[in-house]
C-alpha angles and dihedrals in degrees: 000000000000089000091051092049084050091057094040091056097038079059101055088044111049100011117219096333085103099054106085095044094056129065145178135218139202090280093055090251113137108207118191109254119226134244113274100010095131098052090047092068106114130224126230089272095057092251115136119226091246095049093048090048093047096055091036112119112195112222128243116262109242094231085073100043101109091169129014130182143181127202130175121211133194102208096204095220080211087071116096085225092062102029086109086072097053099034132123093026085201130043108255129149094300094068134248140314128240096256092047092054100043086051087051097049088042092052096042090048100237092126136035130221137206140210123280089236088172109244090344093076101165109188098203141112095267089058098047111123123222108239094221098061091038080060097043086049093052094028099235112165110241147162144209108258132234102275102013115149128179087254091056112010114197127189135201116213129178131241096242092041084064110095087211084147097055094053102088105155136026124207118227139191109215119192134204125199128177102211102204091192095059094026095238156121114235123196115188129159107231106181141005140200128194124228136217127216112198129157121208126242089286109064122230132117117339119254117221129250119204098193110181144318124251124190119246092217091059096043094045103091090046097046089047090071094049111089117201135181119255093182139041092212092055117058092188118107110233119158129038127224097262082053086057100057099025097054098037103253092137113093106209137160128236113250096167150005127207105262139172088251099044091237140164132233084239090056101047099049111024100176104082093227090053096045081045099062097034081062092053100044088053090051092055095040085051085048108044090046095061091041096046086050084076127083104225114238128240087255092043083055104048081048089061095036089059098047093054089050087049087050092043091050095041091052091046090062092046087061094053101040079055099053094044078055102052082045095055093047086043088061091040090048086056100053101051088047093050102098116248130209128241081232119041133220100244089052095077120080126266116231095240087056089048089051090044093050099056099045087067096049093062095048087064125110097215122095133217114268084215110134111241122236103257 
């Protein structure tokens, strides 16, 4: 009765503001329940509600989507610039690598997966592979794990039964949104795909896997705990692997954009020079969009303004320099045209060297041998 009579007056008191902190249970006793208990009820995949809510990204609404694009990449693991997704091949104290962890998930049922249907990706339930064939198609050894039921299958597989090294791209779909309403470009990965490279019995070049596709949004709270390193001369793990694919630090090469025939780059331009410059014609066009979206500042102008005059300037000396030049060729070719003698001027005497010469030669005290008339 007394504990009734508490509640009653913390009622009056305070109104329903107490409701959802107190509890009660089979025996009538009401327990106090804490901060926070109800966000920390976890789903079927072990997520907690927090967790879900705090990686969770609201999509644009399509009313204020001006400009969309989607790009797929192919990030090559071989590259420096993406050697944080394939290292360490095997778990050791520095933590896991991608692969290890999508395989985990995957085994352990926390996040779902769905077909490579090759440019016509559908993320929904009808599309939703089984684990267990995806591991009998790329013979992977597995178990069923402690606790697996057909509701919610769950697999043990072993570290060395995990073909992390021969994993060495991913596929992803990037996507690229100009939000009108906020003014701005937005990148995000929405989905990966990892990649197997495997050669036959008889050796040669690998051929590629796709294995399957696995939304960002689902792997996100799971990535984020996982530190990698970004530079050999730093040692400090500073950035997680949310932070590598959220904030661009991947270098990968477009292999292929959402178009009305579903086709590829290779496709569509067979000969490599050709596939080489349409790449890099979609990377400027992706750049100079988000650039041209700015109004440059005042600053920003008399910058440019300088720079043009320092161009201007600097192009106007080269003409000249090349025109004194050209002058200088034009004299020298002259010259060389103008005919020479076999004797030049300056080889015959002067008079006043002749005068001179034959001063001198009276004032001498030798005679001519020359023999006299008798």
């Amino acid at each position: 009765m007394n504990t009734l009579k508490y509640i009653a007056t913390c009622l009056l008191l305070t109104g329903s503001a107490v409701i959802p902190m107190l509890a009660q249970d089979d025996t009538g006793v009401v327990r106090r329940r804490t901060p926070g208990g109800r966000n920390a009820e976890k789903n079927e995949t072990g997520m907690t509600q927090r967790m879900e809510a705090f990686y969770e990204t609201e999509e644009p609404s399509a009313a204020n989507i001006e400009w969309s694009r989607v790009i797929y990449r192919s990030i090559d693991l071989t590259d420096v610039t993406n050697m944080a997704l394939y290292y360490p091949e095997l778990p050791n104290e520095d933590g896991e690598n991608l692969f290890f962890i999508i395989m985990r998930l995957l085994a352990d049922g926390k996040i779902p997966a769905y077909e490579y249907l090759d440019g016509r990706e559908m993320f929904t339930e009808q599309y939703r592979i089984k684990v267990s064939d995806m591991l009998d198609r790329f013979h992977v050894l597995y178990s069923e794990a402690k606790g697996s039921t057909e509701r919610n299958p769950r697999y043990t597989i072993d570290e060395s039964d995990i073909p992390s090294n021969e994993v060495l791209s991913y596929y992803i779909i990037e996507k690229m949104d100009f939000d009108r309403l906020e003014g701005r470009m937005k990148t995000q990965v929405s989905a990966i795909c990892p990649v197997l490279h495997r050669t036959d019995d008889f050796g040669g070049e690998a051929i590629r896997y796709p294995m399957f596709w696995v939304k960002m949004t689902d792997l996100r709270p799971y990535i984020s705990r996982q530190y990698v390193f970004t530079d050999n001369d730093n040692n400090l793990a500073r950035y997680n692997l949310d932070d590598f694919f959220t904030m661009g630090m991947y270098k990968g090469e477009i292999y292929k954009t959402k178009n009305l025939r579903n086709l590829s780059m290779v496709q569509m331009f067979p000969d490599p020079e050709d596939l080489k410059r349409a790449q890099d014609s979609i990377e400027n066009r992706l750049a100079s969009f988000d650039k041209n979206l700015w109004i440059p500042s005042r600053e920003e102008l008399q910058a440019r303004a300088a720079a043009a005059d320092s161009l201007d300037v600097a192009s106007t000396k080269g003409d000249e320099e090349i025109s004194i030049r050209s002058r200088d060729d034009d004299d020298n070719d002259e010259e060389k045209d103008k005919p020479r003698n076999k004797r030049s001027k300056r080889s015959k005497p002067k008079k006043s060297e002749v005068k001179e010469a034959k001063v001198s030669n009276s004032g001498s005290a030798v005679r001519s041998v020359r023999r006299r008339k008798p």
